[in-house]
MARDRENRO-864800 format. One record per residue (C-alpha): x, y, z. Coordinates in Angstrom, 1 decimal. Layout:
BEGIN
{xx:X | yy:Y | zz:Z}
...
% end
This chain:
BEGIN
{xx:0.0 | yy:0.0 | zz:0.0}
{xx:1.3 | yy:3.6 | zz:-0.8}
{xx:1.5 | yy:6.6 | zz:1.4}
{xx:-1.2 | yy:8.8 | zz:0.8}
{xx:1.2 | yy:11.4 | zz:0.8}
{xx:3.1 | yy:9.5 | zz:-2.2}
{xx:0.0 | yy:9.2 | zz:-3.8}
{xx:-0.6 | yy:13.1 | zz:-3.6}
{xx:2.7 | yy:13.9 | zz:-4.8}
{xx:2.7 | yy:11.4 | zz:-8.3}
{xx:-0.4 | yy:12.8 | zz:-8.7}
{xx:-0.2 | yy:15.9 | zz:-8.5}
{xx:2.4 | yy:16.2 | zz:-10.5}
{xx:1.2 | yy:14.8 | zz:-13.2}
{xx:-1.8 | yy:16.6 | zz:-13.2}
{xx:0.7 | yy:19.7 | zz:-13.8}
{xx:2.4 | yy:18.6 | zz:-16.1}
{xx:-1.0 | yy:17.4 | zz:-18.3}
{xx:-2.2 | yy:21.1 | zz:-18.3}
{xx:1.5 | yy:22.1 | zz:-19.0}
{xx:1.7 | yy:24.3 | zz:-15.6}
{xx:5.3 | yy:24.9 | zz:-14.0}
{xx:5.4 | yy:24.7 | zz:-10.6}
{xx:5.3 | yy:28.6 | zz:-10.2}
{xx:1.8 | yy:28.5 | zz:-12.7}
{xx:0.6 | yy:26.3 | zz:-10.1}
{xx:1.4 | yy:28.4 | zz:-6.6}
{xx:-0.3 | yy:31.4 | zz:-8.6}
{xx:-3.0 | yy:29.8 | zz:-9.2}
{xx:-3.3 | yy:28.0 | zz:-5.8}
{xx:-2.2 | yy:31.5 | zz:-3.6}
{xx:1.1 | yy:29.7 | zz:-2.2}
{xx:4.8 | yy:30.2 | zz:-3.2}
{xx:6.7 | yy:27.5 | zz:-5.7}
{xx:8.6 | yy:26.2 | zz:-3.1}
{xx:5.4 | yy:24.9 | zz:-1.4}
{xx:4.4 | yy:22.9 | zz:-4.9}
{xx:7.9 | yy:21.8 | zz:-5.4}
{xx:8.3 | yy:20.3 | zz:-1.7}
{xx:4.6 | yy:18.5 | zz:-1.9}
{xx:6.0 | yy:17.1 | zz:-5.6}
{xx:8.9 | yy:15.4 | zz:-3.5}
{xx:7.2 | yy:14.3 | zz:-0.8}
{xx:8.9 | yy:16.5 | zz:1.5}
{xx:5.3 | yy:18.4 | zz:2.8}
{xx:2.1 | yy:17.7 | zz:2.9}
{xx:-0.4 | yy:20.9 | zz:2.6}
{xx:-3.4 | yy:21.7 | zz:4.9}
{xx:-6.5 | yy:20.7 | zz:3.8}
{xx:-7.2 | yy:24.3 | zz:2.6}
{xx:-4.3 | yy:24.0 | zz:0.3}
{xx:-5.4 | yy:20.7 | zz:-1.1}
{xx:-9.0 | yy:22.1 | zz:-1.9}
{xx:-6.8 | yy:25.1 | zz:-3.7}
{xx:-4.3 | yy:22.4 | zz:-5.5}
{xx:-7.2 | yy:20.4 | zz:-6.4}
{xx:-9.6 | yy:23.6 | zz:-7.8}
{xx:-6.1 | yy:24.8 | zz:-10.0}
{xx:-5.8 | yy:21.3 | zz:-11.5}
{xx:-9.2 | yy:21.3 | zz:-12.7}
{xx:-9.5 | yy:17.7 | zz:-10.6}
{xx:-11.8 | yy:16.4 | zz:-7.6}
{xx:-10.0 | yy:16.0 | zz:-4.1}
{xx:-10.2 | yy:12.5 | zz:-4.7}
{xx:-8.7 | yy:12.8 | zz:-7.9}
{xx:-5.4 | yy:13.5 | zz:-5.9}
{xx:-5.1 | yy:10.5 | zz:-3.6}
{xx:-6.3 | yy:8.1 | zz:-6.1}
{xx:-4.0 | yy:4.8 | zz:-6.9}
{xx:-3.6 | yy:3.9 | zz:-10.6}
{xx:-4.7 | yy:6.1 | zz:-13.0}
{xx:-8.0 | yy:8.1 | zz:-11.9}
{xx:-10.7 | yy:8.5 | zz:-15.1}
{xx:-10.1 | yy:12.5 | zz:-14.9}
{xx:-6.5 | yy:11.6 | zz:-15.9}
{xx:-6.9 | yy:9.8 | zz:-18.8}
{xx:-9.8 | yy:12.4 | zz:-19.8}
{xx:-7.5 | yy:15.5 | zz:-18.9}
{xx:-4.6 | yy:13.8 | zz:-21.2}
{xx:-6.9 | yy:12.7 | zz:-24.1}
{xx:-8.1 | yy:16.2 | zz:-23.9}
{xx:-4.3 | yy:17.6 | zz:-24.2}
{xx:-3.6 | yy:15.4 | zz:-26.6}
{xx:-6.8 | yy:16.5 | zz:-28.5}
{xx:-6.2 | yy:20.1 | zz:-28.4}
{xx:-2.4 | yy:20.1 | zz:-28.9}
{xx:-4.0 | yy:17.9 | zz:-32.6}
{xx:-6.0 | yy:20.6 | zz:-33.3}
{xx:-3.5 | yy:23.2 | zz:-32.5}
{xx:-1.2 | yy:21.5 | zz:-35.4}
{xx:-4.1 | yy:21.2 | zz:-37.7}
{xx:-5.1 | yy:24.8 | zz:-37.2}
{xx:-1.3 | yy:26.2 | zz:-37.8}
{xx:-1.2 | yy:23.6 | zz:-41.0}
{xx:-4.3 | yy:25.5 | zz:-42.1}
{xx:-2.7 | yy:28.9 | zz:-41.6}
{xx:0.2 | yy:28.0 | zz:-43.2}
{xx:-1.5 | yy:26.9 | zz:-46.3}
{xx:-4.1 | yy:29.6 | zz:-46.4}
{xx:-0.7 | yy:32.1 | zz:-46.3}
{xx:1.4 | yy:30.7 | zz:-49.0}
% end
């Protein structure tokens, strides 16, 4: 079984890194500093549970979203939906490109 605080920090993380936030993004969004984000990322804090209702609201994710083994559902949705616009984003440019030429 895996710490809960393990848990929070894998997933946190890559719930960053899926909407393409640095750690600094994140504390702005969340109203703490980087180091804060950076030390929860490495297991070396854990927030309060006011900070972890903030973390949560910035990634766009449920609470339980963040202390959830395995992959939660959100994740897969909030990568296929990265993966969808970063598609469209190509297609789009392509589309300038060519109406430019």
């Amino acid at each position: 079984m895996t710490d809960c605080r393990q848990i929070l920090a894998r997933n946190m993380k890559k719930y960053r890194q899926l909407l393409n936030l640095s750690q600094i993004a994140l504390a702005e969004k969340v109203g703490c500093s980087s180091t804060l984000i950076g030390n929860i990322e490495i297991n070396r804090r854990f927030p309060s549970a006011e900070n972890i209702n903030r973390i949560a609201d910035a990634l766009e994710v449920k609470v339980a979203d963040l202390f959830s083994e395995g992959e939660p559902q959100s994740m897969k949705a909030m990568a296929s939906k990265q993966e969808l616009k970063a598609k469209l984003e190509r297609l789009m440019d392509k589309a300038i490109d060519e109406h430019f030429k």
